[in-house]
C-alpha positions as CSV (number, residue, x, y, z in Angstrom):
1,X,0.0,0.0,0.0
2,X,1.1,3.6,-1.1
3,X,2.2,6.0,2.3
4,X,-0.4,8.5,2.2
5,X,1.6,11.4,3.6
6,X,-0.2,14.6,5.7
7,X,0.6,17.1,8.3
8,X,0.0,17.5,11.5
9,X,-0.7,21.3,12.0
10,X,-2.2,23.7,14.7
11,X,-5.7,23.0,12.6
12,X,-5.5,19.6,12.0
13,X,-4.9,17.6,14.9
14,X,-6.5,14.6,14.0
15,X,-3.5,12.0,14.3
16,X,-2.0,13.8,17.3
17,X,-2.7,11.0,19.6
18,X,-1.5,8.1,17.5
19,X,1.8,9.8,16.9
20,X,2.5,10.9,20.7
21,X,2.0,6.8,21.5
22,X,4.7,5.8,18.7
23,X,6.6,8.8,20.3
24,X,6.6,7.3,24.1
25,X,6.9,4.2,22.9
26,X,10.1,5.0,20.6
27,X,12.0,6.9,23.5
28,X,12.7,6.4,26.9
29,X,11.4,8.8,29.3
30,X,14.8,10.4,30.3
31,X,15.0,12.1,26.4
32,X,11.5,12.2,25.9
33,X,10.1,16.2,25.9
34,X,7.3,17.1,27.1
35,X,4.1,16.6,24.6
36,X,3.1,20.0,25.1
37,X,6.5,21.0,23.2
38,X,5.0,19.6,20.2
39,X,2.3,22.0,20.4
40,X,4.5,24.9,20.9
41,X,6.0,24.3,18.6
42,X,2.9,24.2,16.1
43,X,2.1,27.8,17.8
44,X,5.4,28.8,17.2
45,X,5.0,27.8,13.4
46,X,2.3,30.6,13.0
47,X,3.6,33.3,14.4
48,X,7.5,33.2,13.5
49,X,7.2,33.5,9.8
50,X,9.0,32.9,7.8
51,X,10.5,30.4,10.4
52,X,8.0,27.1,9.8
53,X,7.8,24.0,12.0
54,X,6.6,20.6,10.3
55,X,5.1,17.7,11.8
56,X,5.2,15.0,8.9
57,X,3.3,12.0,8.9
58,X,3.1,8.9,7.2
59,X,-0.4,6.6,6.7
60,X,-1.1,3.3,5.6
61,X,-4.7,3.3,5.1
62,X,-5.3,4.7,8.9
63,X,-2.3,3.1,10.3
64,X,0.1,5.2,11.1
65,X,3.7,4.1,9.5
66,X,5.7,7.0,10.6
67,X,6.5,10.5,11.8
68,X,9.2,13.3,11.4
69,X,9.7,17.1,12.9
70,X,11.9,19.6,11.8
71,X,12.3,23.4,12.0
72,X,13.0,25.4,9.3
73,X,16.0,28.8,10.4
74,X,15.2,31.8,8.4
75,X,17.4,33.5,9.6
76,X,20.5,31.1,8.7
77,X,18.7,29.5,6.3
78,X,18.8,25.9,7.6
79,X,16.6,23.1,8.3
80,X,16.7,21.5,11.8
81,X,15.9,17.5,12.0
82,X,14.4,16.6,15.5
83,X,12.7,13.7,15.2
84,X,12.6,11.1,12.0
85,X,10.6,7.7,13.5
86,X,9.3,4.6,12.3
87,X,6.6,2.4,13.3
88,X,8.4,-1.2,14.7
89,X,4.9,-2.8,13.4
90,X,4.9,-2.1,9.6
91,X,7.8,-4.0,7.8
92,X,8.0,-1.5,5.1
93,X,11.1,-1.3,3.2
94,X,13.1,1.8,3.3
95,X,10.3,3.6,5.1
96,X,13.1,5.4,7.0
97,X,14.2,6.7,4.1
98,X,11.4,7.7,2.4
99,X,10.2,10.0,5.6
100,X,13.3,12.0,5.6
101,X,13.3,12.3,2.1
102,X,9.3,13.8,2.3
103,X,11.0,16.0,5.3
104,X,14.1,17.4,3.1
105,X,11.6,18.4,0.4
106,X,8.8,20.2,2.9
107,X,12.0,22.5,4.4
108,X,13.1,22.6,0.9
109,X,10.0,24.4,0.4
110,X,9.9,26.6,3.1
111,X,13.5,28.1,2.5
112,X,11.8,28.6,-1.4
113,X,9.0,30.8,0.2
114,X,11.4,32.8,2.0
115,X,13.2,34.2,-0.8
116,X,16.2,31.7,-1.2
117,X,16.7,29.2,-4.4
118,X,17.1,26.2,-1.6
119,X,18.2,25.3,1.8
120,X,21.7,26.4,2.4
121,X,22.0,23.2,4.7
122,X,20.3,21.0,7.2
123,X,21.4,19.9,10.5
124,X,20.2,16.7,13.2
125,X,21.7,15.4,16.5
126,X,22.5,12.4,17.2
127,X,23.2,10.0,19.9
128,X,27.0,9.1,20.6
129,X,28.2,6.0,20.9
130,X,29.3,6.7,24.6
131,X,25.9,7.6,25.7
132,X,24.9,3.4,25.2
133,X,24.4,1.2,27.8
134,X,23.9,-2.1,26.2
135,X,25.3,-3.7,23.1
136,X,22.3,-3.5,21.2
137,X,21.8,0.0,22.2
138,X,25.0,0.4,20.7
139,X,24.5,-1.5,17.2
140,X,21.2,0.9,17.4
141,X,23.1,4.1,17.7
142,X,26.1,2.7,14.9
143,X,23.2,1.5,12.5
144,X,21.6,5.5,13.3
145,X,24.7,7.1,12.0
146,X,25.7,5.0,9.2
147,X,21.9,5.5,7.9
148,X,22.5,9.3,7.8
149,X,26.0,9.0,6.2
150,X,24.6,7.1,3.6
151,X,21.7,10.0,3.1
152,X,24.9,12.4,2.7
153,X,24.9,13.8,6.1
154,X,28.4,14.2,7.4
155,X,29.3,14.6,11.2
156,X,30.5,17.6,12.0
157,X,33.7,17.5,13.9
158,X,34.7,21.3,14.5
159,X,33.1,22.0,17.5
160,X,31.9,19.3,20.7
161,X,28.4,19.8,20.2
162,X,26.0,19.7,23.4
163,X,22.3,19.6,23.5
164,X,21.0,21.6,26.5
165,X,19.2,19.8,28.9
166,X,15.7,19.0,28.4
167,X,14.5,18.4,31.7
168,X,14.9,20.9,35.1
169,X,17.6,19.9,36.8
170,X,19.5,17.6,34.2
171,X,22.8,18.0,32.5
172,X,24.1,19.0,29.1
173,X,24.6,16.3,26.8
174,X,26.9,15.6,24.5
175,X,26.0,14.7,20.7
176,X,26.7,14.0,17.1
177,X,26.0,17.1,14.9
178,X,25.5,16.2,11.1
179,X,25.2,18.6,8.3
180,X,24.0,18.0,4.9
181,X,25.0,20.7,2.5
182,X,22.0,21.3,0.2
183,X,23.8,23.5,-1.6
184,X,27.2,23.7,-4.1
185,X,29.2,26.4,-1.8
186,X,30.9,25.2,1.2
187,X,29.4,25.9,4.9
188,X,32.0,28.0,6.4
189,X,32.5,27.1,10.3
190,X,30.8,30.6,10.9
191,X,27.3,30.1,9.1
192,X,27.2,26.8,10.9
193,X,28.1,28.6,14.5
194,X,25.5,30.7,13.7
195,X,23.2,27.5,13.3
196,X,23.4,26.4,16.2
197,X,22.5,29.6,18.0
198,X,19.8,29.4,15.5
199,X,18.7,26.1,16.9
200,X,19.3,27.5,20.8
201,X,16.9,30.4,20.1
202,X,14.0,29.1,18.2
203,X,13.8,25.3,19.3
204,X,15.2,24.8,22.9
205,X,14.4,28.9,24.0
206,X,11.1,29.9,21.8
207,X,9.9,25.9,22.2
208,X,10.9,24.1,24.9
209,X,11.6,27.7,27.0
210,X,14.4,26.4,28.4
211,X,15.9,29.0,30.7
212,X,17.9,31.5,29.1
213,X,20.9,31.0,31.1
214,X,21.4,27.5,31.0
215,X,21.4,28.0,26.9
216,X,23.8,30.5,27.3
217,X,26.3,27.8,29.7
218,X,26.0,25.5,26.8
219,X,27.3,27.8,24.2
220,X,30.1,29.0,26.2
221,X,30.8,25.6,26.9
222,X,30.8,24.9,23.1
223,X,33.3,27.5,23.1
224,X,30.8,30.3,21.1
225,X,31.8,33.7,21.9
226,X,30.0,36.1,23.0
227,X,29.0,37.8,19.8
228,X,26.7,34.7,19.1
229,X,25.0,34.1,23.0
230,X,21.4,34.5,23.4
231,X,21.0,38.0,24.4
């Protein structure tokens, strides 16, 4: 059967539920975000135009096969991956694939209706291999990273890249940061600096309101000066 796919937006709800119980059931509660991020973060996509947020879904009939988030930066002109997950029911091959694939083209679009002939670039975390606990935990996170790689996304080794915490009271953690250059031109170390503070502003201050100062302890810590901490 053909993936039917649709969006998940502040007026169109209507698979909310089904994808917050693939959500709980993909993550342990230690990364998981609150649910009422999500819905920020829909907010957020009408009112910071020409910043967008997507919530992507994929349907099998009315089964739900898969779901992916992202922000799109206007300012940087970036796309932001947060979440790209499958459903551990529905043997669909390349299903991974094809989700990030619809995701690419939907911030495609957005950096098209902002004025720019494409995304400049897009950016996701990922888990490090020293934040495992088991051995297939760790085959997990290996197979994670060698996926992206293969969907030209290269980890980006030029600065040690921490995502703040996402719970009161927990600590910074440490994480891969991959870049996929949607463009011909080469991403200087400065426009992807400027990413990430990007990514501190209008995902983890505007959308998770994390406090202000603990962003700013993770950019210092990141080694950002101070031209590019949250003011």
């Amino acid at each position: 059967m053909a993936i039917k796919w649709d969006e998940i937006t502040h007026d169109n709800l209507t698979h909310f539920e089904k994808v917050l119980k693939l959500y709980d059931k993909a993550f342990p509660i230690e990364v998981r975000e609150s649910h009422d991020n999500f819905l920020n973060s829909l907010q957020y996509a009408r009112n910071r135009k020409p910043n967008n947020f997507r919530f992507l879904i994929g349907l099998e009939g009315e089964q739900l096969v898969s779901f992916a988030t992202g922000h799109y930066l206007a300012d940087v002109n970036f796309g932001f991956i947060v979440y790209i997950v499958t459903n551990p029911l529905v043997r669909s091959k390349g299903l991974g694939s094809k989700t990030l694939v619809k995701l690419e083209e939907l911030l495609n679009k957005d950096a098209v209706s902002a004025g720019n002939t494409s995304l400049k670039a897009i950016l996701l975390e990922t888990e490090t291999e020293e934040m495992v606990h088991t051995e297939e935990e760790k085959e997990d996170c290996i197979k994670r990273n060698r996926f992206f790689e293969r969907k030209n996304y290269k980890q980006y080794e030029g600065i040690d890249y921490l995502q703040p915490p996402l719970h009161f009271g927990d600590s910074n953690i440490p994480l891969n940061l991959f870049i996929k250059n949607e463009q011909r031109i080469e991403i200087t170390e400065e426009e992807i600096r400027g990413a990430i503070r990007a990514i501190y502003k209008e995902k983890y201050y505007s959308v998770n309101q994390i406090d202000k100062n603990v962003l700013n302890k993770c950019l210092e810590k990141m080694g950002m000066n101070n031209e590019v901490l949250l003011n």
